[in-house]
C-alpha positions, 0 to 999 in steps of 0.5 A: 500500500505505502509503495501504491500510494507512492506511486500515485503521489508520483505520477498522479491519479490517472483520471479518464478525460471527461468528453467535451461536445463540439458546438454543433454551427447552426444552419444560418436561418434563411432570411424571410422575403419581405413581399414588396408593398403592393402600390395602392390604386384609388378607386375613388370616383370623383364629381367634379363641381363648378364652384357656383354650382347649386350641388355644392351647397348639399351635405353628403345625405343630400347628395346622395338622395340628389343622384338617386332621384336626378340622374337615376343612378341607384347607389347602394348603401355601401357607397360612401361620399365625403367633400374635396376641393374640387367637389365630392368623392364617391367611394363604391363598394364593389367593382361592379357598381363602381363599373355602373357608375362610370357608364352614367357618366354622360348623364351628369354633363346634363347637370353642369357636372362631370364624373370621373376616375382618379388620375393615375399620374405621378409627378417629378419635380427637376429643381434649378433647370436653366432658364436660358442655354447658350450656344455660339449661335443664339440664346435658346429660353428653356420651354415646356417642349425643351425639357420634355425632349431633355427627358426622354433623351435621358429616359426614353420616357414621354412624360404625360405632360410639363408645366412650371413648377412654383413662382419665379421672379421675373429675370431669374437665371434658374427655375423648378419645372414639373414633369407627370407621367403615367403611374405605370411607365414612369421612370427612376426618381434621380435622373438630370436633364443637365449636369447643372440641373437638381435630381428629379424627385417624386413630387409629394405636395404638403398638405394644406391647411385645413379649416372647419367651416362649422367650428372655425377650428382648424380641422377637418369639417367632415365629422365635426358635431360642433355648434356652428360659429359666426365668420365674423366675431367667432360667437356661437348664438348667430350666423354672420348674416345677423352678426353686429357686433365687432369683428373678432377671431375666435382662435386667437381674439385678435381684430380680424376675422377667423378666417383671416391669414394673420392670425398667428393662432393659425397652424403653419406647414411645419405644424400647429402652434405650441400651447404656451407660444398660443395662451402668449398669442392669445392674451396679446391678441385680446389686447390688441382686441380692447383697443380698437373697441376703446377706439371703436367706442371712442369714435362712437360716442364722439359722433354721437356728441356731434349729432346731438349738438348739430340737433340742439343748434337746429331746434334752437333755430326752429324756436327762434331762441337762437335769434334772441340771444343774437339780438340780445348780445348785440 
């Protein structure tokens, strides 16, 4: 035993090495293919209205009974319309009355009105085109047909149609031109014209700022259950028809109306007011507001004091009173 234990004190206990597992690579997981967003079709029919046009004075109901009765065409109960700017739209609720519809477009010409698809265009906006190109020869002036030409040299695409794009002052070196083509054969956003040009890119309007006709609020119209305010002092009691009292906002209580573009309660492009730069606006504006009705009263009562005097001085005259005391002080 003491020469086994010497041994193994010597060389150590022989221990059998434990199995270590190989990690085992896992299969790299298949990356899932995301399907591409399928590009949204409006299906929307639109009915384009004059801007006098009696139609545009009836809600969405009464429009509604309007098309039943009038041009004969039987919408069902899953058709919806709701107001745009150029006049209503209608939004069916399957392929087949949407297809009926559009065959009872030549009715509604009867009617003063026009009925027709949403437009599958898209719009490019190429910044900084030269105004004027210069040759050895001449000046050529850039037009609607040279930047037309220009894209299809670049993209071997016509577009549907090119138009300037915005305001540009007169003599100006440089302006915006928009170019619309067909949703389906358009090209690549990102080509130039001239190396000199800007990028074509799609062209995405902001959107505008909207006004609720029943509320003064600046929202939608459709949907507001608000009591219906007056244009012109903001009050819920009257229409502006019958509206005397001063002229004043209802968003911010300056002197003006609520429609007016120099509220400062209005919302700008980038977003709405905050609501601590709106209480500032609003306690400014409504003493803004006092003054021109201390200034209003003011003016009042000074003519009033006038009238009273002018009619004081002529029932004198009437009485002879007047011509008494001129005899006298003689």
């Amino acid at each position: 035993i003491a020469q086994y234990m010497a041994t193994v004190a010597r060389n150590g206990l022989q221990q059998k090495a434990v199995p270590t597992k190989k990690a085992v690579p896992r299969p790299a997981a298949k990356a899932s293919k995301k399907e591409a967003p399928k590009t949204k079709v409006d299906k929307r029919l639109f009915l384009r209205l004059e801007k006098e046009h009696p139609w545009r004075q009836l809600t969405p109901a009464g429009l509604w009974q309007q098309l039943q009765s009038e041009p004969d065409c039987f919408l069902s109960d899953a058709c919806s319309i709701h107001r745009v700017r150029t006049g209503f739209a209608i939004l069916t609720g399957n392929e087949k009355k949407r297809e009926e519809l559009l065959d009872a477009a030549p009715k509604f010409s009867d009617f003063g009105a026009k009925l027709e698809e949403a437009s599958n265009l898209v719009a490019f906006r190429i910044a900084n085109v030269p105004a004027t190109i210069k040759t050895p020869d001449c000046t050529h002036t850039v037009n609607a047909d040279w930047v037309s030409l220009e894209i299809y040299r670049k993209t071997k695409t016509i577009p549907y149609k090119v138009l300037p794009h915005g305001t540009c002052r007169p003599g100006a070196p440089y302006r915006n031109w928009k170019a619309l083509f067909d949703r389906n054969d358009a090209p690549r956003p990102g080509f130039r014209i001239l190396d000199e040009t800007g990028m074509a890119t799609i062209h995405k309007p902001r959107p505008q700022i909207e006004q609720c006709k029943r509320c003064l609020g600046f929202h939608a119209t459709r949907g507001c259950s608000r009591a219906p305010a007056c244009w012109n002092c903001g009050s819920n009691m009257h229409s502006e028809a019958e509206c005397k009292a001063l002229t004043k906002c209802r968003n911010c209580g300056g002197p003006h109306r609520s429609d007016s573009r120099a509220c400062l309660a209005r919302p700008s492009k980038s977003g709405p007011v905050p609501k601590e730069q709106l209480a500032r606006i609003r306690q400014i504006q409504q003493g803004e507001f006092a003054k021109v009705a201390r200034a209003r009263a003011a003016a009042k009562k000074a003519e009033e004091a006038i009238i009273a005097a002018a009619k004081d001085v002529s029932m004198a005259e009437a009485t002879g009173f007047g011509a008494l005391g001129f005899e006298e002080e003689v």
